[in-house]
N, C-alpha and C positions, 0 to 999 in steps of 0.2 A: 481394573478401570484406570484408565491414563490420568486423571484427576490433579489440579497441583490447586493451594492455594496463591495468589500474589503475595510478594514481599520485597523487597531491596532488590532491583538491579542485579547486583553484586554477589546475591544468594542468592542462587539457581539450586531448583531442588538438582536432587543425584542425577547423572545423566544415565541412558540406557540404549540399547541399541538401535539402529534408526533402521528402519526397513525398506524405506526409499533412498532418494538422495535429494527429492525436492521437496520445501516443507511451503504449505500452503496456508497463510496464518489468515483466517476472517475474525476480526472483531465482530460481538454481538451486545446488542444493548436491544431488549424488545424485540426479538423476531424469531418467536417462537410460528409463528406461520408459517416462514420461510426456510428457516434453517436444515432438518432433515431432507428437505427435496436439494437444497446445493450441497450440501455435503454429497447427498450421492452422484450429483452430477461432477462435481470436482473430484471422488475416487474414480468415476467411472473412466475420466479424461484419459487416465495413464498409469499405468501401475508403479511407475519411479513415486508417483504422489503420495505422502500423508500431511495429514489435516489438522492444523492447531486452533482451535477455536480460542477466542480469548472473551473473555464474558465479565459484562462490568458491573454485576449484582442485578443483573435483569428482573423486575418485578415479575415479570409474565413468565417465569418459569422455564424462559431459554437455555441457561444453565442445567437445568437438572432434564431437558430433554437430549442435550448435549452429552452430559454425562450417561445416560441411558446409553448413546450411540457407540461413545468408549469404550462403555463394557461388552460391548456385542461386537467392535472392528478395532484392531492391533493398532489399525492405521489410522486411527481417530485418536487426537491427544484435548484435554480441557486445560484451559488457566483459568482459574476463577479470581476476579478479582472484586474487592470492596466500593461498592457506589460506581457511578458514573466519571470515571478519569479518562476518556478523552481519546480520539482516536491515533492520535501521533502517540501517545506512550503505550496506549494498545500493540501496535508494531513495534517498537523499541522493544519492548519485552519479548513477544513474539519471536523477534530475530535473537536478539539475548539466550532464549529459550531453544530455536534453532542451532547457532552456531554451537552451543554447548553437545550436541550432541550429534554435529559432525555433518550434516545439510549441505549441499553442492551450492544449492539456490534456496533462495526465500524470496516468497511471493507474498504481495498482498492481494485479496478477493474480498471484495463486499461480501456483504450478507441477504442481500435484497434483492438479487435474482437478475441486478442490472446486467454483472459483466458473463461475457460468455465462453462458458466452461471448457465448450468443444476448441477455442484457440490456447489453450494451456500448452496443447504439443508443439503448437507452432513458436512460441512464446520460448518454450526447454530449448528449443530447438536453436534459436536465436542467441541463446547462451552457449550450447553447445557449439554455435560457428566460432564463437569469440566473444561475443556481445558481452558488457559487463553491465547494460541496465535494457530490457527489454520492457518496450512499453506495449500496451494492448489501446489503441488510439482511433479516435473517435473522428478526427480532422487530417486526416492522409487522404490521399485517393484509394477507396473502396471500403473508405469508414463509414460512420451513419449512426443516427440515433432513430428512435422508435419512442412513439406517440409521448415523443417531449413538446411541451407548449414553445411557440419563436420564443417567448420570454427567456427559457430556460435555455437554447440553442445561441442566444447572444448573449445571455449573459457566459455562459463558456467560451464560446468565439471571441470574446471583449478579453477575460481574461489569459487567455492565450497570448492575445497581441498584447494587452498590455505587460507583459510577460516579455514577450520580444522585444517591445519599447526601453523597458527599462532594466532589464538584464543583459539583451541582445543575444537572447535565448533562439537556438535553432532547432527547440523541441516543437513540434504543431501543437502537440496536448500536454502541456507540461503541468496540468490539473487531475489528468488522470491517475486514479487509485486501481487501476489492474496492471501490477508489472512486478519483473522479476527480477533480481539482482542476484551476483555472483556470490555467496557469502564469504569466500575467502578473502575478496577485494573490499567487500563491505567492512569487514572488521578491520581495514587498514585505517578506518574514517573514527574521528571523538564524535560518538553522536549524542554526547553528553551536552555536547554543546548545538542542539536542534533546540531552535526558539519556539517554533510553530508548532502550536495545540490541534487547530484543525483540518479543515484541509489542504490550509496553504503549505501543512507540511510536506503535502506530495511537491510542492513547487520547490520546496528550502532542497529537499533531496535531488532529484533532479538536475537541480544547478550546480547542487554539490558536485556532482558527478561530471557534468559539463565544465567546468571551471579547473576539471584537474586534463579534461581534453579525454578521457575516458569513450570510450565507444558506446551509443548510445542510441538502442534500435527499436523506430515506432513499425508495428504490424497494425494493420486496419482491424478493428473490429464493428460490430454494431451493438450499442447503447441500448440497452431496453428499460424504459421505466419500470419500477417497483409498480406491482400488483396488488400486493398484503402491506401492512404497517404506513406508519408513514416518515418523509424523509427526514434527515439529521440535518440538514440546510436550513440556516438561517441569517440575518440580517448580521450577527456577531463577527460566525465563520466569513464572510465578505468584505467585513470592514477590516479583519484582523492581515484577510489578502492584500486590501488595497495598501494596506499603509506599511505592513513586510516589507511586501514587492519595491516599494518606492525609495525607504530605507537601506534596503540592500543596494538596489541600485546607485543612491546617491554614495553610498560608500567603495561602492567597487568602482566607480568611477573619482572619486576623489585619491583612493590607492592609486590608481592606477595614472591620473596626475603626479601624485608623490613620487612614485617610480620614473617617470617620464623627465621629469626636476631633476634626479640625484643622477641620472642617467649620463644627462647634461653637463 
């Protein structure tokens, strides 16, 4: 069984031979309902794929359904880790976890059945042109969501623009959690130094990547809300956006005055 427990960053268990070349990391916290039907929809995607489940001491027995799936598929790997830490060091570990053992790309995938598994090839594929962050986007022409309330559609749409506003971001979905990164070019980056806990860490990364001019490609997908459990949104994760977002902007344009001064 692929099985690790969580510990230090820095202490990655032994590394072993990786059977794909693309590692597909979903955090789970609670979705023991959901989880075996994506997993096999994400093997089924591509056979480059194997599966890093990262698990944050799930009460409802995710973990050890998880572990069951390891023992039965090569391509199934577990992190177990202690209580609930958070989805941004869920991936840091994830990728940690990946690059040690040699992964072309590392992806992030929900767990909730939102994003869709069948654009994974299209996504490899995108890296395989060149691309060094593939996004799976919601707001291009030929994206879309499914039976999200307008609440939940402007609240995305708002943070996208204010995204654009105050970064001068020319990502459409720079909130989206489906996308893929080069991991060679990724481990060029100190992600030691990622502030954002939740979701705004898809925004911190993203711009990371824009900000060095890095290539940077949205494919359409369609959005499907969660069926089972319920969602990890709430009032925290959006304030933590708003005030990131507004912070970072005010400093990359205060740089970027500084620059303009000494220039002179």
């Amino acid at each position: 069984m692929a099985s690790q427990s969580d510990g230090p960053r820095h202490a990655l268990p032994e590394a072993t031979t990786a059977r794909g070349d693309v590692l597909v990391v979903i955090p789970t916290y609670n979705e023991r309902e959901n989880i075996a039907e994506i997993a096999e929809r994400v093997l089924g995607a591509s056979p480059r794929i194997d599966l890093l489940i990262v698990d944050d001491g799930s009460p409802d027995g995710t973990g050890e359904i998880a572990d069951q799936m390891a023992a039965s598929d090569a391509r199934v790997h577990v992190l177990h880790r202690t209580g609930k830490q958070g989805l941004a060091t869920a991936y840091l570990q994830g990728f940690d976890w990946g690059q040690a053992r040699g992964y072309e790309y590392l992806f992030e995938f929900d767990a909730d059945g939102s994003h869709p598994a069948a654009k994974l090839p299209e996504l490899i594929d995108k890296l395989d042109a060149g691309a060094e962050l593939a996004i799976g986007s919601r707001w291009v022409p030929g994206g879309a969501t499914e039976n999200w309330p307008l609440s939940r559609q402007l609240l995305s749409r708002g943070a996208a623009l204010y995204c654009k506003i105050w970064l001068k971001s020319r990502i459409n979905d720079i909130t989206a959690g489906f996308r893929g990164y080069r991991a060679s070019t990724l481990k060029t980056f100190d992600l030691s130094n990622i502030g954002a806990a939740g979701y705004c860490f898809q925004i911190e990364m993203a711009w990371m990547y824009e900000r060095k001019g890095l290539p940077v490609v949205e494919v359409p997908i369609t959005f499907v809300e969660r069926i089972h459990g319920a969602s990890k949104m709430s009032s925290n994760i959006i304030l933590e956006a708003i005030w990131r977002v507004a912070a970072w902007g005010i400093g990359y344009r205060a740089r970027g005055a500084e620059q303009l001064v000494t220039r002179r």
